[in-house]
VOTORPA-11832 format. One record per residue (C-alpha): residue in one letter; y, x, z. Coordinates in pm, 1 decimal. Each point is the difference from the previous one (the first is absolute). Example, Ala and Ser with C-alpha at 12.3 -4.5 7.8 and 13.67 -1.06 7.14 Angstrom:
{vodren A; {-450.0; 1230.0; 780.0}},
{vodren S; {344.0; 137.0; -66.0}},
END
This chain:
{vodren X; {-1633.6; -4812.2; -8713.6}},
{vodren X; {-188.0; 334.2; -98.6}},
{vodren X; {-356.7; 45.5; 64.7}},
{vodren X; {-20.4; 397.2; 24.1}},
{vodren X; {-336.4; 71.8; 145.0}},
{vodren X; {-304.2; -109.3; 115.2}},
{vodren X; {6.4; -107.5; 372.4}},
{vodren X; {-300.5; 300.7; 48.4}},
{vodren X; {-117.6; 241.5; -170.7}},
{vodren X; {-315.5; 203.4; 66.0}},
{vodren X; {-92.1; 295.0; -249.6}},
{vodren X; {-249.6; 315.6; -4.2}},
{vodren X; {-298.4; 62.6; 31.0}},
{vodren X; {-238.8; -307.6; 215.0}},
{vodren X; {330.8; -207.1; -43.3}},
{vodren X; {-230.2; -321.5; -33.2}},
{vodren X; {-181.6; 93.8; 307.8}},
{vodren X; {302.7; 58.0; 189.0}},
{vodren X; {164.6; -349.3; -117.9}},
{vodren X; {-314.2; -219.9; 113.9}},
{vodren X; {156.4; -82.8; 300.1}},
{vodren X; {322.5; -111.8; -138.9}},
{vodren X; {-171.9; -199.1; -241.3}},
{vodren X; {-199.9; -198.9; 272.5}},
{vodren X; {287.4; -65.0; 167.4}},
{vodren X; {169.2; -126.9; -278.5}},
{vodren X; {-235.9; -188.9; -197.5}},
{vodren X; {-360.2; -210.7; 142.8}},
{vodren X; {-51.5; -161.1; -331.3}},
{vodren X; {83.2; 252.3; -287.0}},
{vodren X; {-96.8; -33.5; -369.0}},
{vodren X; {-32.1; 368.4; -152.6}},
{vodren X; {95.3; -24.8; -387.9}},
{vodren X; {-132.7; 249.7; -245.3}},
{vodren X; {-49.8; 32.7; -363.6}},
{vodren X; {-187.8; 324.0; -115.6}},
{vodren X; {-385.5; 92.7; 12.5}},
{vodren X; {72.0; 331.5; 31.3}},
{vodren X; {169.0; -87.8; 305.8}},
{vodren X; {-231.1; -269.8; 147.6}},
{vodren X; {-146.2; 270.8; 219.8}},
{vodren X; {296.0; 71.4; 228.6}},
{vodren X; {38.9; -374.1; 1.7}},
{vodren X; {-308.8; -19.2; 140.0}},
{vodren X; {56.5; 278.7; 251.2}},
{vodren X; {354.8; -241.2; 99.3}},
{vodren X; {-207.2; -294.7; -4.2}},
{vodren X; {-251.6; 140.8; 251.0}},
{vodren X; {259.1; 144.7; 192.7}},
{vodren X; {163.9; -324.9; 92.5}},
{vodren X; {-308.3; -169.1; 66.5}},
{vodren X; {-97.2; 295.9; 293.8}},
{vodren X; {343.9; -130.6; 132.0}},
{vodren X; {-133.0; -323.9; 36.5}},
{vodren X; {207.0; -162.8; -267.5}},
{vodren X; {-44.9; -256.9; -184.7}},
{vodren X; {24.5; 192.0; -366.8}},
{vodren X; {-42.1; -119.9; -367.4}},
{vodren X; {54.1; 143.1; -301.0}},
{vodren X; {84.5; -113.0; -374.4}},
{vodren X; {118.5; 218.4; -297.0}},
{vodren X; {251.8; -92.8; -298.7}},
{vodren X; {-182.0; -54.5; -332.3}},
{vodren X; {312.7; 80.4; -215.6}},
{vodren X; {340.2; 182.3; 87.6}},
{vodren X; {263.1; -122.1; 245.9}},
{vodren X; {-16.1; -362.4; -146.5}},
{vodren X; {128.8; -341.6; 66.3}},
{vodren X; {-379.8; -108.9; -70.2}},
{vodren X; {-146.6; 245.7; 247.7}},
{vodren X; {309.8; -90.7; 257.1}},
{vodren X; {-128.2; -339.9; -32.7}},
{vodren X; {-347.0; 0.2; 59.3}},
{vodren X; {32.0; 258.9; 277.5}},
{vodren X; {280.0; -212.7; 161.2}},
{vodren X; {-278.2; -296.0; 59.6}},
{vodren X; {-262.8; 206.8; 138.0}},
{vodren X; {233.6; 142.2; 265.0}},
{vodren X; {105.6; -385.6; 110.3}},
{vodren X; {-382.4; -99.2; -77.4}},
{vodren X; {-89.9; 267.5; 315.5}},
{vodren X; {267.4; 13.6; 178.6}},
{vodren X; {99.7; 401.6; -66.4}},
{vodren X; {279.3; 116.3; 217.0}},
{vodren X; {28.9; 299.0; -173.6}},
{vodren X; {-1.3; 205.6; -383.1}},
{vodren X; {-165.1; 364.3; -13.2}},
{vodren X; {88.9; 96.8; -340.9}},
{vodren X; {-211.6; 325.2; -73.2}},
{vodren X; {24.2; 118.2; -305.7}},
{vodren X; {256.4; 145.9; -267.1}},
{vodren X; {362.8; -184.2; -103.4}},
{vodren X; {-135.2; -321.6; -135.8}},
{vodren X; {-207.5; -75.0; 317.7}},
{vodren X; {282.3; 92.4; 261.5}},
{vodren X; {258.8; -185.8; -197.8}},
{vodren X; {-239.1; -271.8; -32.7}},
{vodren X; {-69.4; -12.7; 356.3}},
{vodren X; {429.4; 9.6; 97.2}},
{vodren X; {30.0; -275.3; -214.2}},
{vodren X; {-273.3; -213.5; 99.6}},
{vodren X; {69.1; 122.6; 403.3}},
{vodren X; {351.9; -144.3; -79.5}},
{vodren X; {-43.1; -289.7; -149.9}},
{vodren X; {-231.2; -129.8; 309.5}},
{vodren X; {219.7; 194.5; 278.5}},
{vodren X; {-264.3; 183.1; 95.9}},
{vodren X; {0.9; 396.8; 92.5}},
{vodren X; {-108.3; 227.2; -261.3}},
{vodren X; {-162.6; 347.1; 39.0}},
{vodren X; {-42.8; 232.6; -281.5}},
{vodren X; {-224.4; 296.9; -44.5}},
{vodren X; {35.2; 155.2; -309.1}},
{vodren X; {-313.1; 164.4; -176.1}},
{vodren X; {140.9; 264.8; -185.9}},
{vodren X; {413.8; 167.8; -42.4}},
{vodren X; {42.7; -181.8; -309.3}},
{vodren X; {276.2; -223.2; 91.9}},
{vodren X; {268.7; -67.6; 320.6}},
{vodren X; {-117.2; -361.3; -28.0}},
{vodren X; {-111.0; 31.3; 353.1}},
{vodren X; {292.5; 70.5; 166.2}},
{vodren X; {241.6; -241.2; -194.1}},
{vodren X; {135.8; -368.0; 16.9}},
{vodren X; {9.0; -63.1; -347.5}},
{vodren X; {-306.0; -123.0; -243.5}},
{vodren X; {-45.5; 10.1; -372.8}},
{vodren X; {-170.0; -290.9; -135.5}},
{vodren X; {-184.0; -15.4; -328.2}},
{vodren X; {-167.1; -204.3; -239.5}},
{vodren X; {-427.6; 47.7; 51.9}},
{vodren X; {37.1; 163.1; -334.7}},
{vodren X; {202.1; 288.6; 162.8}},
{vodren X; {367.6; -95.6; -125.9}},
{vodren X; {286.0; 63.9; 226.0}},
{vodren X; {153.8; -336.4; 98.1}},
{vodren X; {234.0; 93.2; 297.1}},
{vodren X; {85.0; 148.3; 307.4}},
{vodren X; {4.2; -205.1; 333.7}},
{vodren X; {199.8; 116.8; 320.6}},
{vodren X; {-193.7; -84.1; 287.5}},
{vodren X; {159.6; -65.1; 327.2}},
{vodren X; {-97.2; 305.3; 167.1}},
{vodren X; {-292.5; 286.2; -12.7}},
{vodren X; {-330.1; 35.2; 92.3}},
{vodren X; {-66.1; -58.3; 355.4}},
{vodren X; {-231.5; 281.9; -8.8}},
{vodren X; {-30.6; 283.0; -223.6}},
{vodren X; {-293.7; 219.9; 15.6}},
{vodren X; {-38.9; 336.7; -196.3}},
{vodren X; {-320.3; 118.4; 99.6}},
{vodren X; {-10.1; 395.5; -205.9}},
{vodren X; {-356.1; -85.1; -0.4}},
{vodren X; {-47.8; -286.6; -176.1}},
{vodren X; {282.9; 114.1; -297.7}},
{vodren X; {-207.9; 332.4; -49.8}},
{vodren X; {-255.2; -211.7; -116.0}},
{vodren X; {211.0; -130.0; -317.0}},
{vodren X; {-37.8; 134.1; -317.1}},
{vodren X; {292.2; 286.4; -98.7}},
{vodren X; {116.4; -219.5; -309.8}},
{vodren X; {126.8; -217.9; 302.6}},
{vodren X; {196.1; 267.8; 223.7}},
{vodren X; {117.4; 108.5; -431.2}},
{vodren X; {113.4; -382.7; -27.3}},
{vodren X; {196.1; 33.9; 355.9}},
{vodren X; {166.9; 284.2; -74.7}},
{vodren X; {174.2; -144.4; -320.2}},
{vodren X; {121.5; -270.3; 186.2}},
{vodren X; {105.1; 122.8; 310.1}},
{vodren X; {220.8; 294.5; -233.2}},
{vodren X; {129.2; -309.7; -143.1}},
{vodren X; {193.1; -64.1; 323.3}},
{vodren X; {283.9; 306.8; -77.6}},
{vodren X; {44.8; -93.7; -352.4}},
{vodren X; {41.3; -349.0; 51.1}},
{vodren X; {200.5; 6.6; 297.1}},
{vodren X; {218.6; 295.7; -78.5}},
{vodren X; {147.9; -172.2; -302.7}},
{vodren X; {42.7; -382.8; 109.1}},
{vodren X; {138.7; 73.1; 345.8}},
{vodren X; {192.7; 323.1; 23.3}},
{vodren X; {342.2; -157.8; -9.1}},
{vodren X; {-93.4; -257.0; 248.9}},
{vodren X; {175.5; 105.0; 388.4}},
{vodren X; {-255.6; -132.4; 177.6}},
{vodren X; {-132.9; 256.0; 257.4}},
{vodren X; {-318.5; -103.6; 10.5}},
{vodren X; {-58.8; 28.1; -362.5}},
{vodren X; {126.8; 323.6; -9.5}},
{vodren X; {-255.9; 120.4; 198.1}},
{vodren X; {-293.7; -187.6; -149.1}},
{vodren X; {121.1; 175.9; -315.0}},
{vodren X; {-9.7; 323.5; 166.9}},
{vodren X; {-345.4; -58.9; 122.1}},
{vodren X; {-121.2; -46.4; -356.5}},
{vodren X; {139.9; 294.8; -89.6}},
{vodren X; {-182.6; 154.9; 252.8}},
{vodren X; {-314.0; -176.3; -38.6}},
{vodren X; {46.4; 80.3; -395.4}},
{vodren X; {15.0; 424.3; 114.5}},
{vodren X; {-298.9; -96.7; 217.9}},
{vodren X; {-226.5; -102.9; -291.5}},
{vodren X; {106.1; 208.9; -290.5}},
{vodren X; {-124.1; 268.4; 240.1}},
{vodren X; {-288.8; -136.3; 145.9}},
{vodren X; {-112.2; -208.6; -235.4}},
{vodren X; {-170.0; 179.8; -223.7}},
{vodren X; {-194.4; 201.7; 332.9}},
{vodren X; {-90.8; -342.1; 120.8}},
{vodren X; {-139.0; -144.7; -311.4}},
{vodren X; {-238.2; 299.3; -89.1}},
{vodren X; {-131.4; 165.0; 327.6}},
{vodren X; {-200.2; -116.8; 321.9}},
{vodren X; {161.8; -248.4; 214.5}},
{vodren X; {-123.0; 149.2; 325.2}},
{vodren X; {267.3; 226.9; 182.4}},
{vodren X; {168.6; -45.8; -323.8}},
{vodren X; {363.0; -54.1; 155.8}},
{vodren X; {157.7; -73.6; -375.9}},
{vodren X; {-279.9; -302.0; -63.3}},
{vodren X; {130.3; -126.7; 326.8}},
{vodren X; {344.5; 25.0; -44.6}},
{vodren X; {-28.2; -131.8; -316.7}},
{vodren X; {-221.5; -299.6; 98.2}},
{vodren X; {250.5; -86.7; 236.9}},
{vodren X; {303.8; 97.9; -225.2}},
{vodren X; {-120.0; -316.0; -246.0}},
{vodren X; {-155.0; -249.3; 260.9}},
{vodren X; {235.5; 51.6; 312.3}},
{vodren X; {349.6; 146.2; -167.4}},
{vodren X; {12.6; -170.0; -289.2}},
{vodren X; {32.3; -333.6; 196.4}},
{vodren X; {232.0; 96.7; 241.6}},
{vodren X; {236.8; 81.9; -284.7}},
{vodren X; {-46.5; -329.4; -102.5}},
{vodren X; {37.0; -158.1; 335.6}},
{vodren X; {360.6; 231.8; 61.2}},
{vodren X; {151.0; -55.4; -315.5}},
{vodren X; {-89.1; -353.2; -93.6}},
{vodren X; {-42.7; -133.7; -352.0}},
{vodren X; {179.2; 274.5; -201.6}},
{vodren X; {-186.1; 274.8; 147.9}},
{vodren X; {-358.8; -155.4; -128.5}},
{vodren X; {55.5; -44.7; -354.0}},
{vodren X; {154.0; 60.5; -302.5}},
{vodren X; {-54.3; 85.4; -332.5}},
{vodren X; {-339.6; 123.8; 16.0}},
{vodren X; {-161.1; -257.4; 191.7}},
{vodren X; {191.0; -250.0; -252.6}},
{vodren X; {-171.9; 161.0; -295.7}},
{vodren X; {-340.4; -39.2; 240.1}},
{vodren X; {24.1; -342.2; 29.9}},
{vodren X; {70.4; -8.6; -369.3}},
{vodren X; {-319.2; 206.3; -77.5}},
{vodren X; {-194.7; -207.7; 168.9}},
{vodren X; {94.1; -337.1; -211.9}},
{vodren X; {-249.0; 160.1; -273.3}},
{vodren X; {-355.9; -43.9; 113.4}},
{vodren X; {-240.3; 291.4; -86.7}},
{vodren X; {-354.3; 20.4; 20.7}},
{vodren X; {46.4; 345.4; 264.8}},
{vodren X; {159.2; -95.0; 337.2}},
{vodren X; {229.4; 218.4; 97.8}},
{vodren X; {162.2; 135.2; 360.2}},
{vodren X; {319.9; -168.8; 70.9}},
{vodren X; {124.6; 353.6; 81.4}},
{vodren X; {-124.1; 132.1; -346.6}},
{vodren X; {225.1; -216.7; -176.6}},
{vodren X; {296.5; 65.3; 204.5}},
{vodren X; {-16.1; 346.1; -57.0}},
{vodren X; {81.6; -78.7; -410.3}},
{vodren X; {247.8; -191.9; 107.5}},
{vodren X; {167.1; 248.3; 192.8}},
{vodren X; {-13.6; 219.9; -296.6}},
{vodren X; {183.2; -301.0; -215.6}},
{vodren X; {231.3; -35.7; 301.5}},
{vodren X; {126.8; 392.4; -30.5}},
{vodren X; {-7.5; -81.5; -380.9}},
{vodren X; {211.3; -253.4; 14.5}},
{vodren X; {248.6; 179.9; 250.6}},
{vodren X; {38.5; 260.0; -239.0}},
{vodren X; {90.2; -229.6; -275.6}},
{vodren X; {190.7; -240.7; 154.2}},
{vodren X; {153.5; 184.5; 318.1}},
{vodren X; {24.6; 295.8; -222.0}},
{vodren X; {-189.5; 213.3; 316.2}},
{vodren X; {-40.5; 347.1; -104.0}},
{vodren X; {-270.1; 52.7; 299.5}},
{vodren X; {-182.8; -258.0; -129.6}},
{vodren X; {-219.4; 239.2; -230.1}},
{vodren X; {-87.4; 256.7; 251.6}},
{vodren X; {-120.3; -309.3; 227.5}},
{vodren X; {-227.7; -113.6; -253.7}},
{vodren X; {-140.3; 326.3; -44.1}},
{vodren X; {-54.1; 54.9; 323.8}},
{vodren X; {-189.4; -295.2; 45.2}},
{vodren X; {-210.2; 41.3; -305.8}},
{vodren X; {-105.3; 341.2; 163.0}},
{vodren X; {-168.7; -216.1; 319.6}},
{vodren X; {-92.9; -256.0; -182.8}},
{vodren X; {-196.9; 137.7; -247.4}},
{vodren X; {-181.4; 222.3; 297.3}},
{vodren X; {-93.9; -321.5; 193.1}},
{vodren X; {-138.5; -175.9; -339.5}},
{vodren X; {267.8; -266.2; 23.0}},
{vodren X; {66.4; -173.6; -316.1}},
{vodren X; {375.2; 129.2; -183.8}},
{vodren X; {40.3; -269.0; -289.5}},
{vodren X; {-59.4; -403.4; -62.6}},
{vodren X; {-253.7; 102.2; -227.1}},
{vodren X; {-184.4; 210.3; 282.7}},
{vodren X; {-60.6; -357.2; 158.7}},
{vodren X; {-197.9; -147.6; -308.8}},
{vodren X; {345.9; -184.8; -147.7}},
{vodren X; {111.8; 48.9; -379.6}},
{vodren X; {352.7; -109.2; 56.6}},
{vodren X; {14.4; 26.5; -396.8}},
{vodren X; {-302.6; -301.1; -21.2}},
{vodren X; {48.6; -424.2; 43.8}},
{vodren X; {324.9; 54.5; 113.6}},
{vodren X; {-38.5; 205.7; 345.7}},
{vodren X; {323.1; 144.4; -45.1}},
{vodren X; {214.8; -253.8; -4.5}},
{vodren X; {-186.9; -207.7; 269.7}},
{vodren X; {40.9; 315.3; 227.6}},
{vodren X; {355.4; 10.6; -63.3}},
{vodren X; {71.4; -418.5; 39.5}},
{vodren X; {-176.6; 30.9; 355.0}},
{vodren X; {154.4; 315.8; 98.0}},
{vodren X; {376.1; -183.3; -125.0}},
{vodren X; {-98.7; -327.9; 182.5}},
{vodren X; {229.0; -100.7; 256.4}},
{vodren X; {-7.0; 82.5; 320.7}},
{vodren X; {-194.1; 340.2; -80.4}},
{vodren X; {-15.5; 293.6; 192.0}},
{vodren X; {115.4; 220.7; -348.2}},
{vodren X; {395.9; -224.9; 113.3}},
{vodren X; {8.0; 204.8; 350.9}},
{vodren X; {123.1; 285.5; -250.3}},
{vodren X; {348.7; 129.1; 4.6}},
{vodren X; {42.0; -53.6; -375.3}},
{vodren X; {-131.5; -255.3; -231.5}},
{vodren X; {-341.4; -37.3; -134.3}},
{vodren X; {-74.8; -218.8; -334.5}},
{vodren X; {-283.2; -79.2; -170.8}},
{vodren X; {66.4; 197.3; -281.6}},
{vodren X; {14.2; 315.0; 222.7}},
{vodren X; {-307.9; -72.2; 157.4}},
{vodren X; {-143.9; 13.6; -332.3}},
{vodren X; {154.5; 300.1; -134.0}},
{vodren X; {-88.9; 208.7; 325.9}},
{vodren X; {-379.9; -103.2; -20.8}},
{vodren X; {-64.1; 51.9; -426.3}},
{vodren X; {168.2; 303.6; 54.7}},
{vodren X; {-231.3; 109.9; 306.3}},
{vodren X; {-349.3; -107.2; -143.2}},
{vodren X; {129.0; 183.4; -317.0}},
{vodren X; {93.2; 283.6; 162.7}},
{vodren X; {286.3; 60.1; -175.7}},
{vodren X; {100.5; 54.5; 384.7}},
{vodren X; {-6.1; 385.5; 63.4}},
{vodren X; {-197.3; 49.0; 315.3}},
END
């Protein structure tokens, strides 16, 4: 079975407005989930929303990242009161917080993400992780969101470090895909491959646009809003497992085993990886394009204030052993750095990484 899409989508401007009815159809009892204080105000705006449509709303927020403990506790007080429903508003950790918790009680979730920093709301997939922040694992979920709202409204109000973050991870989508599934015959993946390509042309040449002028009847910030929340998951959703992740989310999930006092954007951190990723292509896959890539990306990156090395994220990889420990998780079985067409040992891990933050790269 492949989950490819939510079942509807509504997007633009006064999307929210436009999906009230939906919702009240769907849902009488819905729990709206949250997390942010900078974003408690459109929660409030949903939350009175629902309650003109006579429903019977409540609302909670996470108090760490897309935990078991927050799971937990939210779990009870949607048995405690009876919720029929999850509106997870926020960024990724709240709408994959809300799919898992929605699935885990069989109950419909609706997601309306707050900003384009992630795909999160379209997919049927959740990363779980420590409270601390580490990356534990992925879970599949059985299908997506019931409802997905992308109200242009509500994500103009994010902060452009976010749309910055969603960028790096939704250009993840080519390089990741490109290389773990370009042998495989499926049709289907074919063509989610050729979307990211697509959707990769789409950002390196509206991203920058997007990122630096005003949003209104600014066709590049909406294409590219829509390029990282809406696209990005439907390549997912196509291709399946191999055209989410590779190398570059492995080395995220890596990252993210070192805690740091500075929290940074899941897309941040996937953008060094994908520079590792091209790194390690070159060295392993011998790819000769591999260069050019990276210094194409370095170009964008660098204009949308996007981090370029480990060190960049507040990590000495050269201190209490960060080096190694990035390199054991990145190795561990079952990674996404194994979807690679050649193989990936510790040892190059850590060659490909001292060599970066050294910059005895040439970039």
């Amino acid at each position: 079975m492949q989950s490819i899409s939510p079942e509807t989508i509504l997007r633009g401007n006064n999307a929210w407005d436009k999906a009230l009815p939906q919702i009240s159809k769907l849902t009488k009892c819905p729990l709206i989930l949250g997390r942010g204080i900078n974003t408690q105000h459109l929660r409030n705006k949903i939350f009175r929303d629902l309650q003109n449509f006579k429903l019977n709303v409540s609302s909670t927020n996470l108090q760490f990242d897309c935990c078991y403990e927050d799971i937990s506790r939210i779990k009870k007080i949607i048995l405690k009161n009876n919720h029929d429903s999850v509106i997870a508003a926020g960024g990724g950790k709240v709408l994959d917080s809300g799919k898992y918790i929605a699935e885990c009680l069989n109950i419909p979730c609706i997601t309306v993400p707050l900003s384009a920093s992630t795909c999160a709301g379209w997919t049927a997939l959740s990363n779980i992780y420590t409270k601390n922040g580490q990356f534990i694992k992925d879970v599949v979920l059985s299908s997506c969101p019931k409802i997905l709202v992308y109200d242009h409204d509500f994500i103009h109000t994010a902060p452009p470090r976010t749309l910055a973050s969603g960028i790096a991870d939704a250009l993840a989508k080519w390089y990741e895909s490109s290389i773990t599934s370009s042998t495989i015959e499926d049709g289907l993946v074919q063509q989610a491959i050729q979307i990211s390509r697509v959707l990769r042309d789409q950002l390196l040449i509206d991203g920058e646009k997007a990122f630096k002028t005003e949003f209104k009847n600014n066709t590049s910030w909406q294409n590219t809003i829509e390029a990282c929340g809406l696209t990005a998951g439907l390549v997912g959703g196509i291709g399946g497992e191999k055209c989410r992740t590779a190398a570059a989310h492995a080395i995220h999930n890596a990252i993210t085993q070192i805690i740091t006092p500075n929290k940074f954007f899941h897309g941040e951190i996937v953008g060094v990886g994908l520079l590792l990723q091209l790194k390690l292509e070159e060295m392993k896959n011998n790819n000769k394009l591999a260069d050019q890539s990276i210094k194409q990306l370095l170009i964008l990156m660098k204009e949308l204030n996007l981090p370029t090395n480990i060190a960049q994220l507040g990590i000495n990889v050269f201190e209490n052993n960060n080096l190694q420990k990035i390199a054991d998780f990145t190795c561990r079985d079952k990674s996404e750095i194994h979807f690679l067409p050649f193989e990936i040992h510790k040892q190059d891990i850590v060659k490909v990484i001292a060599n970066f933050e050294k910059q005895k790269v040439k970039i």
